[in-house]
C-alpha positions in Angstrom: 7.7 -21.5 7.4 5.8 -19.1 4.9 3.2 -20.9 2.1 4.4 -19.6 -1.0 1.1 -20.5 -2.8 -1.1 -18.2 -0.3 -2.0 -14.7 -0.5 -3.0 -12.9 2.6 -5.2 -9.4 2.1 -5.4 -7.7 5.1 -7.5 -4.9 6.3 -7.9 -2.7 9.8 -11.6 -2.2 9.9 -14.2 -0.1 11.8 -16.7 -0.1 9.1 -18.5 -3.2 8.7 -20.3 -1.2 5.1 -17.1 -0.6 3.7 -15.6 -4.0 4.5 -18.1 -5.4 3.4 -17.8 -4.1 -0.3 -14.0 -4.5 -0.3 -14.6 -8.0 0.7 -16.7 -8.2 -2.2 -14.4 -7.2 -4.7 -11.7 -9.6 -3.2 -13.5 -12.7 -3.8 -14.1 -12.2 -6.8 -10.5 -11.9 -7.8 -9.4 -15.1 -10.4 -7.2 -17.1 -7.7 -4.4 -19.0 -9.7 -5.0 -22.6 -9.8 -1.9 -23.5 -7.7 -2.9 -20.2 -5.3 -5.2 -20.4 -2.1 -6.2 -16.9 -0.3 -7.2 -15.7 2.9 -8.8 -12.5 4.4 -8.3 -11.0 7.3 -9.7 -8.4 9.0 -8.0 -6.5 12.7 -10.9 -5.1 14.3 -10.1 -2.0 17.1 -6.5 -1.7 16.2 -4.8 0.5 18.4 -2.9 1.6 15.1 -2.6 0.6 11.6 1.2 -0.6 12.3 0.2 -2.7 15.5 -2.9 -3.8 13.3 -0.4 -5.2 10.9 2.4 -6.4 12.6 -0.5 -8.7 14.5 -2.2 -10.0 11.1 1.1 -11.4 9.7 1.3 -13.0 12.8 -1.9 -15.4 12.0 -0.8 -15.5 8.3 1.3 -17.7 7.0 1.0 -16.8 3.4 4.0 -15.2 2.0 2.7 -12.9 -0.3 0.3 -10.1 1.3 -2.0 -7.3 0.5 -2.1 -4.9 3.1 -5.1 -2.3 1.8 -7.9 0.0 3.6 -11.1 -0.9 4.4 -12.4 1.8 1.4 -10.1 0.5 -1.4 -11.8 -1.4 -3.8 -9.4 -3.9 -6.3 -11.2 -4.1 -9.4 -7.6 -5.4 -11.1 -9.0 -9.4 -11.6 -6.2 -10.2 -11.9 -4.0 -8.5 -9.7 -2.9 -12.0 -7.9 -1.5 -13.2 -11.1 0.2 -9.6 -11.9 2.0 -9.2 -8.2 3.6 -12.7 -9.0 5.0 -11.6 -12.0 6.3 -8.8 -10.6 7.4 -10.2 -7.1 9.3 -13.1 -9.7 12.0 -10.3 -9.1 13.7 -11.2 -6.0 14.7 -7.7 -5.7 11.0 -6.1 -5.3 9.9 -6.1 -1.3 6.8 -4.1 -1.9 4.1 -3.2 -4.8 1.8 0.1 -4.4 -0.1 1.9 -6.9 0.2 5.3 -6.4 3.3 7.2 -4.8 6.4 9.2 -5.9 9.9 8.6 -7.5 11.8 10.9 -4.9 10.4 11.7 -1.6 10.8 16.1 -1.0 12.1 17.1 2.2 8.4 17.4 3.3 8.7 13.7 3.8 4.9 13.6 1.9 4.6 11.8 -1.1 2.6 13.8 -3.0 4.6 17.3 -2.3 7.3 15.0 -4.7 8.2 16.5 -8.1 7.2 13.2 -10.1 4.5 11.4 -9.1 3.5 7.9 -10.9 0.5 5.4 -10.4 -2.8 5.6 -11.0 -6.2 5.4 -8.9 -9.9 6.2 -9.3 -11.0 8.2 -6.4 -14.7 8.4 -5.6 -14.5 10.6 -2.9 -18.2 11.8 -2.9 -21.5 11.0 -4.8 -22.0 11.3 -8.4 -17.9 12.5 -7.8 -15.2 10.5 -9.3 -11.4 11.9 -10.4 -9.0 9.4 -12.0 -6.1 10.3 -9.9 -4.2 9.5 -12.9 0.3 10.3 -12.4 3.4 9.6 -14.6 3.3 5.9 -16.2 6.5 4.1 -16.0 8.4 3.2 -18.9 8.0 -0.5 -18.7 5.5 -2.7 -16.6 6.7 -1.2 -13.2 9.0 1.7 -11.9 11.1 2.0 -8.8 9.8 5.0 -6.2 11.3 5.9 -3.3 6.9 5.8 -1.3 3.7 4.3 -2.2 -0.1 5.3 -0.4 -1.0 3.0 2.1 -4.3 2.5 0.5 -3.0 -0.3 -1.4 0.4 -2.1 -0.2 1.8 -5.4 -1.4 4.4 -7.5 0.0 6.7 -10.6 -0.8 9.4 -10.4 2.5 7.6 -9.0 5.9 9.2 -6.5 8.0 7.9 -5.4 11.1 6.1 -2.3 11.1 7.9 0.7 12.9 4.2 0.5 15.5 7.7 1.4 18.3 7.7 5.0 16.7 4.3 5.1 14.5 1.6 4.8 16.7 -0.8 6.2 14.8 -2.5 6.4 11.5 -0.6 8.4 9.4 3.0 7.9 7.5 3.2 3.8 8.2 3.5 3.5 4.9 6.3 5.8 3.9 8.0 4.4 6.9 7.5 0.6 5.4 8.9 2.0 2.0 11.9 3.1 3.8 12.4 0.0 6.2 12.1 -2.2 2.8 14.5 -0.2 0.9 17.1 -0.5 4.6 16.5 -3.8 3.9 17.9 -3.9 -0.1 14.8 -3.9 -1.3 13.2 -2.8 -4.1 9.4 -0.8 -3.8 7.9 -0.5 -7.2 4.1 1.0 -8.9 3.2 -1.2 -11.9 2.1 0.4 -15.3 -2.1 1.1 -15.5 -1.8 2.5 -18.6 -4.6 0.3 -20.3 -6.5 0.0 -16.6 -6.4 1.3 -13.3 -5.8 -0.8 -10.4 -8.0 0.1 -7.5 -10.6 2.4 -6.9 -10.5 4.2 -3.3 -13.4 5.7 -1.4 -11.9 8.1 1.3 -14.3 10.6 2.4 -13.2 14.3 1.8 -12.0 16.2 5.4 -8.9 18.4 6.1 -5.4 16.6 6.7 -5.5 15.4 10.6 -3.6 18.1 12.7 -1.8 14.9 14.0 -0.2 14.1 10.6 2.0 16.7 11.5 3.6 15.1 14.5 4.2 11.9 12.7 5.5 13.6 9.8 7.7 15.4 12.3 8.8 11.8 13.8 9.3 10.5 9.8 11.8 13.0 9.5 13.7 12.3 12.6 14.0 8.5 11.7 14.7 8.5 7.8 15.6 12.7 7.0 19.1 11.4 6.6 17.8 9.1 3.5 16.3 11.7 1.6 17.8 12.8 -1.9 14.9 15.1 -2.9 14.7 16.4 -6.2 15.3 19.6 -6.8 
């Protein structure tokens, strides 16, 4: 039986300094009255989808923020905003940054229209408003989101049987939400962005390519890229 007044933010962590700091911006995030949250942290994950798939095991909060350890929500009040949009029964999964159509690449951000919005502070003294499209209204529909920020109202298991690994879990959940009728949407930050993120600047991993390989194999056949 899921609480429907619980929020579960959940994080795979290896830093205890980054962790920290998102931690800090959690808490301070206005609760609604009739709302109770929980954090929880999966330390030495063997992947982020395994990582996952056992945290909403020890949750039973219905609604749940899946985010990285280097993603700061500076959206106060983001609880209140998910609710509104999740009050669609339609919506599986909320993300702030991803594409409309994903390309034949499979990668989100080779797609022709791009919407969402997120501060990146990559590097000191360094920070680039990632800034995309804005839908129309207060959300749009895309086919992917970035994992750095991933909300849910329904679970589904995470494909951990196929993406053992670090890299495309969440285009995969975008794809097992929308098998499921579901809707994924990015909600309008056109007066304020959501999250800031904190990655440190390196080449893709080598590895991507294999799961991006294994994406392909599993959901190639849903693809309508744009042309």
């Amino acid at each position: 039986m899921t609480d429907e007044n619980k929020v579960a933010f959940i994080t795979c962590v290896n830093s205890d300094y980054w962790y920290d700091e998102c931690l800090l911006y959690l808490k301070h995030l206005k609760i609604p009255q009739n709302m109770t949250a929980e954090f929880i942290d999966i330390r030495e994950a063997p992947s982020m989808t395994s990582g996952y798939n056992s945290a909403t095991k020890r949750t039973d909060a219905k609604y749940k923020v899946y985010l990285h350890q280097d993603t700061f929500v500076v959206n106060k009040n983001l609880v209140s905003d998910l609710l509104k949009i999740f009050s669609d029964r339609t919506i599986g999964a909320v993300g702030v940054i991803g594409c409309r159509n994903l390309p034949k690449t499979g990668v989100w951000w080779d797609g022709m229209r791009t919407y969402g919005r997120v501060l990146h502070a990559c590097e000191p003294e360094s920070v680039v408003d990632s800034h995309c499209n804005e839908p129309d209204g207060d959300y749009m529909e895309v086919e992917s989101v970035d994992g750095l920020f991933i909300a849910t109202q329904y679970d589904l298991k995470w494909r951990e049987d196929i993406f053992d690994g670090w890299h495309l879990y969440d285009t995969s959940i975008c794809k097992e939400m929308q098998r499921a009728g579901y809707r994924v949407v990015i909600p309008n930050q056109s007066e304020d962005f959501w999250c800031i993120h904190c990655p440190k600047e390196k080449p893709l991993d080598p590895i991507y390519r294999k799961y991006q390989k294994v994406f392909l194999r599993e959901y190639g056949g849903e693809l309508n890229p744009e042309v």
